[in-house]
N, C-alpha and C positions, 0 to 999 in steps of 0.2 A: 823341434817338431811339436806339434799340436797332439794334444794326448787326445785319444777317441772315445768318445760319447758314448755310452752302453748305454742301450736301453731294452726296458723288458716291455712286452707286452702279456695281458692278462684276459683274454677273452673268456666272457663267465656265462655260458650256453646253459641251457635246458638239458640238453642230454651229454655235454661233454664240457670239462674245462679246458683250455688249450695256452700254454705258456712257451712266448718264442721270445729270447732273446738275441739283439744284435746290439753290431757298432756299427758308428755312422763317424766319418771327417766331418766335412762341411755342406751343411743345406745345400739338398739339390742333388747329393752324389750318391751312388746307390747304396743302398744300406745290407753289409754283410749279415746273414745270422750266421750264429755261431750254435745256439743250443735249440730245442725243441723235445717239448712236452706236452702226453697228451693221460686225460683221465676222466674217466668215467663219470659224470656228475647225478647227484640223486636228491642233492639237496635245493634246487629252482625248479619253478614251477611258472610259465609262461614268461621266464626272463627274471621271476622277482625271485630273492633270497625268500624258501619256508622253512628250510633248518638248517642253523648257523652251524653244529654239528658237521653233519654231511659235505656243506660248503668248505667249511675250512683243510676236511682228511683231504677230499678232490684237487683242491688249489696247492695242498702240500707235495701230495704224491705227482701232480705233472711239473712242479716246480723240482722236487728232486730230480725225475728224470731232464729237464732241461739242462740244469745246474752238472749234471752229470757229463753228460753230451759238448758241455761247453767248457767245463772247467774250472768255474769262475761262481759266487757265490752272488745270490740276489738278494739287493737292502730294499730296492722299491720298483713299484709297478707302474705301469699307464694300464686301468683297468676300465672295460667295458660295461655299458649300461645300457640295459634294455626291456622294456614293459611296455604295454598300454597307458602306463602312466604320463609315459612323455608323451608332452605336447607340444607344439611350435606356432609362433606369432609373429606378425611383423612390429617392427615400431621403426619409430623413429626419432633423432637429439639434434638438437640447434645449440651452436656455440655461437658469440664472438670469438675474433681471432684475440688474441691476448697483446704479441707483441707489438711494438710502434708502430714497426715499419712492415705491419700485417701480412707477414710471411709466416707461412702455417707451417708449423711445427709438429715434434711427437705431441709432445704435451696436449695440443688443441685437439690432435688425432683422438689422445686416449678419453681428454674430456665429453666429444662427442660424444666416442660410444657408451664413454658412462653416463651420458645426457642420457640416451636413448633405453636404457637400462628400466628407468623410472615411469614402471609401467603399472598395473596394479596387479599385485602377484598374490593369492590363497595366503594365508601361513601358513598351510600346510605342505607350500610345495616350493622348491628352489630352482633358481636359475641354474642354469648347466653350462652352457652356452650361449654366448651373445656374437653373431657370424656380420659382420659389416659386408655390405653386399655391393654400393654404390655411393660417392661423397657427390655433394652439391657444394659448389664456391660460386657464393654471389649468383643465386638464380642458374649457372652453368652445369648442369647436370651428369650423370655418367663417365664422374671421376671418378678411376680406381685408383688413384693414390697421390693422395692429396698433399703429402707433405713436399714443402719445398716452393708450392706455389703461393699466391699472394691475394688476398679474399678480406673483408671484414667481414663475415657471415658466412659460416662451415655446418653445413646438414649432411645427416648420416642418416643412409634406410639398412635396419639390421633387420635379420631373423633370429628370434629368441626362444630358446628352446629348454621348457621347463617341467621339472620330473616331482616325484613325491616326495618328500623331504625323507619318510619314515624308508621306503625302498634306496634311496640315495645310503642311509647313516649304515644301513643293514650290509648292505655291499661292502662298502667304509671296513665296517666288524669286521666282516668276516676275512679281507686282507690283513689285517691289523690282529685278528687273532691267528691268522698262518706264517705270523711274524714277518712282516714287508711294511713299509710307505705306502703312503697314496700318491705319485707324483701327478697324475692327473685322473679325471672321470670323462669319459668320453662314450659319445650316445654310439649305437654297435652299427647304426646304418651309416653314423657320419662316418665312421673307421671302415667299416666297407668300401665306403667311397674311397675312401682315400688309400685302399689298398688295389681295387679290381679296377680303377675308372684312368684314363688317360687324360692329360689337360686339354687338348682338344675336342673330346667331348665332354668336359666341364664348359668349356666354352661353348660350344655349339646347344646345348639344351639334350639334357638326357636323362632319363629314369632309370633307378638304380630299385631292383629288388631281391633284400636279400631275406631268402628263403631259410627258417629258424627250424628248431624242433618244436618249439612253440608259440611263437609268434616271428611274423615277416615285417621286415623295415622296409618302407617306401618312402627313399628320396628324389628329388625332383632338383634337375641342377639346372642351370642355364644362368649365360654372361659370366663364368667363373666360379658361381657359389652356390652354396645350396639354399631353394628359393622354400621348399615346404619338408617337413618329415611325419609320417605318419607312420601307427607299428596297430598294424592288425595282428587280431587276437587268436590267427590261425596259424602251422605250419604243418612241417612233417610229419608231427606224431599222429595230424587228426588222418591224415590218410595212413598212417598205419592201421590207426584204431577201428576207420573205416573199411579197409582190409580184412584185421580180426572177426570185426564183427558178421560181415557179409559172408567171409568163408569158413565161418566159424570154426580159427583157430586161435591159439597162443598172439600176444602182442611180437615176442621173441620170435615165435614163425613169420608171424606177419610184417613184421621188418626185412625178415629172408626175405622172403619171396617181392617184398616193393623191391630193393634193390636190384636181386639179379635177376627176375621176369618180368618187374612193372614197366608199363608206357602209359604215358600220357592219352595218347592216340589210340580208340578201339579199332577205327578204323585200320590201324596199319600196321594189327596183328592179323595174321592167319587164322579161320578158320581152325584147321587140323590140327595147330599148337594146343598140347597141354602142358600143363605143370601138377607134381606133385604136392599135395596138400595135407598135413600132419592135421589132423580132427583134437578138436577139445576133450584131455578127458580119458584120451586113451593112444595107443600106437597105432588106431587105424588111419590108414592113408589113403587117399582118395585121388584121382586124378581128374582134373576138371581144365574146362580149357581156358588156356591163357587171357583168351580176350574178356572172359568173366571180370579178371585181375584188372585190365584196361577199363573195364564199363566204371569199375569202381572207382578207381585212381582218378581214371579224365575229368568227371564233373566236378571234383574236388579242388582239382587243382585250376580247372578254369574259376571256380567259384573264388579263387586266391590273386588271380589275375585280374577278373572283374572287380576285386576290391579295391584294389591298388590303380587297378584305370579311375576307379570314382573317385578316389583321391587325389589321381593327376586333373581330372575335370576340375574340380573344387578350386582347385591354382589355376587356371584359365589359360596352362601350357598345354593343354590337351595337344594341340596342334604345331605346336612350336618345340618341338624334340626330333631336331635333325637328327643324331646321332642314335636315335631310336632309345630300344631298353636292354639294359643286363641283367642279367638275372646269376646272382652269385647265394653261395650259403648251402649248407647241406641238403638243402632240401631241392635242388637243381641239381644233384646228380642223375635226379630221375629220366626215363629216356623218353624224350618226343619234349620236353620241358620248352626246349628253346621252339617249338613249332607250337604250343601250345598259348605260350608265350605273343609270339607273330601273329596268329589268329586274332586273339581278342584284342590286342593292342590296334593291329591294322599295319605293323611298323615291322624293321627290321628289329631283331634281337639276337643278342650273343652272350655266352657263357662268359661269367667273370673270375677270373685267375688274378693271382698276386701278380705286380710285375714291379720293375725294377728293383728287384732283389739278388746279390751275389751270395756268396759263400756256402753254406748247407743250404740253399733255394731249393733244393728236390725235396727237402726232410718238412719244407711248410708250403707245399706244392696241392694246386687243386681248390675250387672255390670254396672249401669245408674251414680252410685258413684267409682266408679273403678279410674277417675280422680282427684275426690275432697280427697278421701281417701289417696293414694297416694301422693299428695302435702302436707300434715300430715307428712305421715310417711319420707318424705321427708327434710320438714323441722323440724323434730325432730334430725334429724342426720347431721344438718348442722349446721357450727358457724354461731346467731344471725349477720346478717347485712344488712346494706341499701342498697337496689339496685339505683344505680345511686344516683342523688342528692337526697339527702334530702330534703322532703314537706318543704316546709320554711309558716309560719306561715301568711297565710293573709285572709282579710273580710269572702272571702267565707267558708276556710277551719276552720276557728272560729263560722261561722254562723252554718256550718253545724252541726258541734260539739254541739253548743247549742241548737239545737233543739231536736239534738235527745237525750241530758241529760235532756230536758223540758220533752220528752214525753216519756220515760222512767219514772222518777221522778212523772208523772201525769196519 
């Protein structure tokens, strides 16, 4: 029998960190979770690590409850990356075929796409991913998978998708100081994808937006792969804060009341509805009517649509997304989202949930896990290996180890 794959996933949010691990058999088959963890995060700020501190307590405390839930102890992660900083480019690598008898191989595969690698990148910023989207043999275009066939001349068009070096190492820390590996860094909109999106609308052309606490990831798939990534620099929290400040109350209130009274849509509140409103400052309460909440909420969140539609423009798919748009991420639990959604796009849209997941699937259930679920299924289907250097063994990362095999153990 073939031993099973564990893999963790580490999704590292604005307002929460989330730690789900599973096992997976073999590529392709659905991946059980076994544990899930979730905690409070206080240490990022639009996606990027601002105090290693704070980062590390959050990553620990939903790793113990994970770890707990499952049984089973975590040595390494597949951890998410998310900022304004990434950014995405096309390129492209020309090989010859290496062998005699010009039958393309791994080898020539991998050389391509390190052809196409050789782009001109800041120093200050690092490749993340490099996505092969399309191979050319011999002038024949709209190869997706070249090996085995027979070419002197192998072209590759990738999308390359590269982040800040300083917010990459900082993430890096602060796993490595909650005592864990890096096995991979993965951008949180690709891991979206790959947790909310079905392979038939990878294929068909579809837009993927996943709605953050502090910034939203807009990917763009079509033909299989992802064609553009953009991460705007808004999400949930600004209509909170646009909440607060309008109804002037508490951010705490104002997160209430988006949740269980916000829509999207002023129109298609009532009149007569109100909600109660906790005032700044004091225990007076106010009752004011609901659709106040809607006038707020709707222009904000079309203003998050509209951004991500000009980013779909920019990629010249504007029109070429049969499968329309999803809209996954915490920030889509809001109500009227998917109509608001439909309006500015012009298209159909649907709510993005995990999906081919067994085993505790209710426990990472809901688009809120659309990230962490995805870096699972992610790193099930990738070879085991270390992102960058290897944690090297010293005081702290021994200290931390023993504590938490203390209080486990006690």
């Amino acid at each position: 029998m073939s031993r099973r794959k564990k893999t963790v996933g580490l999704d590292l949010g604005t307002s929460r960190v989330a730690v789900v691990i599973a096992e997976s058999d073999d590529p392709g088959t659905p991946v059980s979770i076994i544990g899930v963890g979730e905690s409070p995060s206080e240490g990022l700020r639009k996606g990027v690590v601002v105090n290693l501190d704070k980062t590390i307590a959050a990553i620990q405390a939903a790793a113990v409850t994970a770890e707990r839930m499952a049984g089973q102890r975590i040595e390494s992660v597949v951890v998410s990356m998310a900022g304004t900083h990434l950014w995405s480019q096309n390129s492209t690598g020309v090989v010859a075929v290496a062998r005699p008898d010009h039958e393309i191989g791994e080898d020539d595969v991998q050389r391509v796409v390190e052809a196409s690698r050789a782009i001109s990148v800041a120093s200050d910023r690092q490749v993340i991913h490099v996505i092969p989207r399309a191979y050319t043999v011999d002038g024949q275009d709209g190869v997706r998978d070249a090996i085995g066939m027979t070419g002197h001349r192998l072209e590759v068009e990738t999308n390359i998708i590269t982040g800040a070096q300083t917010a990459i190492q900082n993430v890096i820390k602060c796993v490595h100081g909650a005592g864990f590996d890096v096995e991979d860094v993965v951008c949180a909109g690709l891991a979206a994808g790959e947790g909310v999106l079905s392979q038939q609308e990878i294929e068909l052309g579809v837009c993927l937006i996943e709605i953050g606490a502090g910034t939203t990831n807009v990917v763009v798939y079509n033909d299989g792969s992802a064609r553009h990534l953009a991460v705007l620099p808004v999400g949930g929290n600004h209509v909170t804060s646009d909440i607060a400040i309008g109804l002037r109350t508490t951010l705490d209130e104002a997160e209430s009341l988006k949740l269980n009274y916000g829509h999207c849509l002023p129109e298609a509140i009532d009149h007569a509805e109100k909600v109660e409103v906790r005032q700044v400052g004091g225990d007076r309460i106010t009752a004011l009517p609901r659709r106040f909440l809607a006038e707020i909420i709707g222009p904000r969140m079309q203003e998050i649509f509209l951004m991500a539609r000009e980013e779909v423009r920019k990629t010249g798919f504007d029109q070429l997304l049969p499968a329309g748009v999803v809209v996954t991420g915490g920030g889509s639990r809001l109500m009227g989202t998917m109509d608001a959604a439909q309006y500015v796009f012009d298209t159909s849209a649907r709510l993005g949930q995990p999906t081919g997941l067994v085993g505790l699937a209710d426990k990472a259930q809901g688009p809120s896990f659309g990230v962490a679920s995805g870096l699972v299924k992610w790193g099930s289907r990738a070879p085991v290996r270390s992102y960058g250097p290897r944690q090297t063994v010293t005081f702290g990362n021994t200290y931390q180890k023993t504590v938490r095999w203390l209080r486990d153990f006690f």
